[in-house]
N, C-alpha and C positions, 0 to 999 in steps of 0.2 A: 395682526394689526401692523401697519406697514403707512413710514411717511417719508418724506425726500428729507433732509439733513443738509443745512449751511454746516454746523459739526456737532458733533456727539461725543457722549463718553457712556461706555458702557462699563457698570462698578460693583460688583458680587464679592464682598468682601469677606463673606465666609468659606468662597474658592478661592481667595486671593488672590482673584482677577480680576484687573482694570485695564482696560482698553481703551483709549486716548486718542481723540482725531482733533488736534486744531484747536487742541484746550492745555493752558499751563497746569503744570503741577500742583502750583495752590492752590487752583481751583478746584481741584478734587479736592482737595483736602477743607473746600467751603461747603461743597457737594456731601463730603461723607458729613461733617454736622449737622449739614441743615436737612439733610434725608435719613442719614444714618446704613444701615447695612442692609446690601440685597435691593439696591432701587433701579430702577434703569432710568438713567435721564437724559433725554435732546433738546440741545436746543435748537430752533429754528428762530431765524432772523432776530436773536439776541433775548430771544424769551425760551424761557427753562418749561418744559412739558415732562411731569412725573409720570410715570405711568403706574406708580405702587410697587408690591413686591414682584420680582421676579420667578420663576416658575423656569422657563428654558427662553434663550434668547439666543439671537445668531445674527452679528452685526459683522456687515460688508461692504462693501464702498460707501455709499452714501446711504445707505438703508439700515432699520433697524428692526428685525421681524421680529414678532415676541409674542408665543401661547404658551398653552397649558400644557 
């Protein structure tokens, strides 16, 4: 599954990786309460699209690819 990105943040917080494009620091810190851990979320033109847990994901320029 694969979509174009105004910015993203990708947030696996039982890797303790977060990956941050074009998004403040608090705002993860909105991101992990209101999702919680293991979410991957983009937003596109200022709306937040969940896509549930994550499994493996690999986020690059503006893209965010994510299977199983």
């Amino acid at each position: 599954m694969s979509m174009q990105l105004s910015t993203g943040v990708l947030f696996k917080e039982n890797n303790n990786l977060v990956i941050i494009r074009g998004i403040e620091k608090e705002t993860i810190e909105q991101i992990k309460s209101q999702y919680g851990k293991e979410r991957c979320i983009c937003y596109v033109g200022g709306q937040s699209v969940d896509y549930g847990p994550v499994k493996h994901a690999l986020f690059w320029m503006d893209r965010v690819d994510i299977g199983d």
